[in-house]
C-alpha positions in Angstrom: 2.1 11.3 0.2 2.8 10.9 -3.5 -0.3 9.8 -5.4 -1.1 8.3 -8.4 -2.4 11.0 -10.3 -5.9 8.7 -11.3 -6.5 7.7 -7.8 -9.2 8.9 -5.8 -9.6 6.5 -2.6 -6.2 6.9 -1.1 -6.0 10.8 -0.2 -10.1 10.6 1.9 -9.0 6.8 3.0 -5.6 8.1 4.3 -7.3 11.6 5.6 -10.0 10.4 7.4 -7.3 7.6 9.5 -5.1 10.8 10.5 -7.9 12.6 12.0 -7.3 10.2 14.7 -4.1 12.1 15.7 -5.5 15.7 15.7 -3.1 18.0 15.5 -0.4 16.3 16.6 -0.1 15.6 12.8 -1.2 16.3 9.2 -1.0 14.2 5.5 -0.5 16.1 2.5 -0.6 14.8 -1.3 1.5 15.7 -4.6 0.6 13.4 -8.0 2.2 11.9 -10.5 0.5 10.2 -13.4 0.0 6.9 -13.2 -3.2 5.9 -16.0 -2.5 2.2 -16.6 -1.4 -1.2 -14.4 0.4 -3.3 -17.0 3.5 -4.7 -17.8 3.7 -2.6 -21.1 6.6 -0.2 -21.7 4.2 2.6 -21.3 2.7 1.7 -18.0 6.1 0.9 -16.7 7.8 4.5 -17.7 5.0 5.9 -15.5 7.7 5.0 -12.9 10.6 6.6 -14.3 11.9 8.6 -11.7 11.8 12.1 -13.3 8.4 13.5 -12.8 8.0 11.2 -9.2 10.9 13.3 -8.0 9.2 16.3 -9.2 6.2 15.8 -7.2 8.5 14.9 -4.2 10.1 18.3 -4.4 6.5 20.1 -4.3 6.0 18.0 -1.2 9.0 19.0 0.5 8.1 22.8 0.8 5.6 21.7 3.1 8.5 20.4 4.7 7.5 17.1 6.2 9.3 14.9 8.6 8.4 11.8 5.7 7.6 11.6 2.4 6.0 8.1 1.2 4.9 6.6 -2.0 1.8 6.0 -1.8 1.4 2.9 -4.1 2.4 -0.7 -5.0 4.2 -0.6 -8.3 7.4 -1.9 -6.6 5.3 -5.2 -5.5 5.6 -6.6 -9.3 8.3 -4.0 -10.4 10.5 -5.2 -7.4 11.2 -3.9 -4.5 14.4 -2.8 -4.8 12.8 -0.1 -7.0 11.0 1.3 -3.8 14.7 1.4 -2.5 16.3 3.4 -5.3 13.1 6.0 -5.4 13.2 6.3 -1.8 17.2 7.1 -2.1 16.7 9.2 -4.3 13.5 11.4 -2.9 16.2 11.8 -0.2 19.1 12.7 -2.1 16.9 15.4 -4.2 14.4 16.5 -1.2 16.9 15.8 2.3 13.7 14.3 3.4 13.7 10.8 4.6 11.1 8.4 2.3 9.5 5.0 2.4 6.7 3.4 0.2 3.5 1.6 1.0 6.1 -1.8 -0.6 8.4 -1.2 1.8 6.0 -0.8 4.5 4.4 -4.2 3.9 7.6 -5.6 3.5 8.5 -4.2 7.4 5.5 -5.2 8.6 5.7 -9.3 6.9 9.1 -9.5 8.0 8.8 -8.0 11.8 5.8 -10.6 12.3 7.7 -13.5 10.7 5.0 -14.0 8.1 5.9 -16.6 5.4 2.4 -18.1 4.3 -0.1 -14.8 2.8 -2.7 -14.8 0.3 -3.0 -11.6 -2.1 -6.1 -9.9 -3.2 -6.0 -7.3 -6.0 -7.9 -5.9 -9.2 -4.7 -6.4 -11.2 -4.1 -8.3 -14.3 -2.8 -11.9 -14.3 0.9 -11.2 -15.3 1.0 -8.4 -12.8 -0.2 -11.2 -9.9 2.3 -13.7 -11.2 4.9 -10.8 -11.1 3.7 -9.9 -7.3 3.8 -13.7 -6.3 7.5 -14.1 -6.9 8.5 -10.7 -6.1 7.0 -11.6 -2.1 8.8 -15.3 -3.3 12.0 -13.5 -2.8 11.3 -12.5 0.3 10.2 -15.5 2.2 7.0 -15.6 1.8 4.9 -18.0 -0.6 1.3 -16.9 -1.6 -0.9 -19.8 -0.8 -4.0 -18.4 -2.2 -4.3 -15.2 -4.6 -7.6 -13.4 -6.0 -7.6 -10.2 -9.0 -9.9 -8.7 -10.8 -7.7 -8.8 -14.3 -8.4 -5.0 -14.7 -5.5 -2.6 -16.0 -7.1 0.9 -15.6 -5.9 1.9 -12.6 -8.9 4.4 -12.2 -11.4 1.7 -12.7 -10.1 -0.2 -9.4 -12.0 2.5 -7.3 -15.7 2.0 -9.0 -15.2 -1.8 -7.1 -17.3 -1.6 -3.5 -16.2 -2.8 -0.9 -18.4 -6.2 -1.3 -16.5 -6.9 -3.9 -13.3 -6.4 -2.4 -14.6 -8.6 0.7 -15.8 -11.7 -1.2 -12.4 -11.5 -2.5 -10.8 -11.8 0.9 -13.5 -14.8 1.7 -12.5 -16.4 -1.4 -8.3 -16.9 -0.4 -9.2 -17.2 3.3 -10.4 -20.9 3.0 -6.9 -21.6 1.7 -5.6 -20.4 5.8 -2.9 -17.8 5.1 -1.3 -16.2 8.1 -2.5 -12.9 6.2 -4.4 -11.4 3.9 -3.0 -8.4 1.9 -5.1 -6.5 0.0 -2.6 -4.7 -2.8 -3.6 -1.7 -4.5 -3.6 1.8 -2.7 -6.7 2.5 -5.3 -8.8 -0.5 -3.9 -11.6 -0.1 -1.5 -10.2 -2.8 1.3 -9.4 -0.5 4.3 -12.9 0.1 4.9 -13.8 -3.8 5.6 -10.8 -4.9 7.0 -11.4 -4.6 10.6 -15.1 -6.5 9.6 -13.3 -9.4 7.7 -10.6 -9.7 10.2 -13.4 -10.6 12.7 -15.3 -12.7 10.7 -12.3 -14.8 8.9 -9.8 -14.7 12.5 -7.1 -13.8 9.9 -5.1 -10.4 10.0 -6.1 -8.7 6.5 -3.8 -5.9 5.4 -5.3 -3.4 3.4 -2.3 -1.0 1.3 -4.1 2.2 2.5 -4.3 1.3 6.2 -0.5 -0.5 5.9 0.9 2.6 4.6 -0.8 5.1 6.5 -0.2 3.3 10.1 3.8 2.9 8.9 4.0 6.5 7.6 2.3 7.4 11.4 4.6 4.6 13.5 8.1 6.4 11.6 6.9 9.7 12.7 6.0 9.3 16.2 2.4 9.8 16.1 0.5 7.1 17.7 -1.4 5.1 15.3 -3.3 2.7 17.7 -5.4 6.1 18.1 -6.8 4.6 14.9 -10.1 2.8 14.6 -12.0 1.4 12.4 -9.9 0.9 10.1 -8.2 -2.8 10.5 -6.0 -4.3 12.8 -2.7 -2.6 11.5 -3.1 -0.1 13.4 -2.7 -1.6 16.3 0.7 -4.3 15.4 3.0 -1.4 14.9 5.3 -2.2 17.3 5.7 -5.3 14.8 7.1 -2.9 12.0 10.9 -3.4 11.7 
């Protein structure tokens, strides 16, 4: 997994859903630095490719079968920038990549979602950016919720009751799904809660990347509790 380098709830999130596989599997983390969620030219060139592809070939000695951005840039950036990164950790590494964009793009597009609502800490442009990123893909965001924070280190000092009144807030607006974007956002751990409460699938980044990453390795992520209903719609990845 390839982290951004001010994150610290994706790497014992993402752990603590593989020990459901044992042994049969393991996650491992490189970093990058990634200090700012804007649309200014710094915060942007914290996705040049350079130092990303660095990290990538640090995570390739541990030669895995995957390597996968861990992180959402490519939901206001585009996602066609998770498809030249990916290429590219490929071309440098001979490892096959994917992103946690990418995997929430699989997963809308295998379960024929076209209505979602979006929760995030992100700042407004960044959600209008989103919105018609997921426009070009089908899918119109009927109800959307963000904090209007930047520092992408301050999205993990929100609890999770924050996060979940969040979710309650979009829900009443009846979206097929609820995605929670922001692999630094403490969602994961009340998915599986609000999903029973609100009858509505909510897709946390963490748990969406993590049961992908799992599903395109042949481990067996319905082994996975607790941790949202992902985990168990798999087969619906395409």
């Amino acid at each position: 997994m390839l982290v951004p380098s001010s994150n610290t709830v994706l790497e014992p999130y993402t752990s603590a859903m593989f020990q459901a596989v044992g042994d049969r599997g393991s996650v491992h983390y490189a970093r990058f630095r990634v200090v700012e969620i804007s649309l200014s030219s710094a915060s942007r060139g914290q996705f040049d490719l350079g130092p990303i592809l660095e990290a990538a070939e640090r995570l390739a000695e541990t030669e895995p079968d995957l390597i996968v951005w861990n992180g959402t840039s490519a939901s206001w950036l585009g996602l066609e920038t998770d498809h030249r990164l990916c290429a590219a950790i490929t071309e440098r590494t001979g490892v096959a990549a994917t992103s946690t964009s990418l995997a929430f793009d699989a997963l809308f597009q295998g379960m024929g979602i076209r209505r979602i609502a979006v929760v995030t800490p992100y700042l407004p442009e960044i959600q209008t950016r989103i919105v018609a990123n997921l426009a070009l893909r089908g899918i119109s965001v009927v109800a959307e919720a963000h904090l209007s924070d930047k520092g992408n280190h301050s999205f993990a000092g929100y609890g999770p009751d924050v996060v979940a009144d969040l979710v309650r807030k979009v829900a009443s607006a009846g979206p097929e799904a609820i995605a929670i974007i922001c692999t630094n956002f403490r969602g994961a751990g009340v998915a599986e809660m609000l999903e029973a409460d609100l009858t509505i699938p909510v897709f946390d980044s963490v748990a969406v990347t993590a049961a992908y990453a799992m599903h395109a390795t042949g481990l067996d992520p319905s082994l996975v509790r607790g941790w949202g209903s992902v985990f168990q719609r798999t087969t619906d990845f395409i």
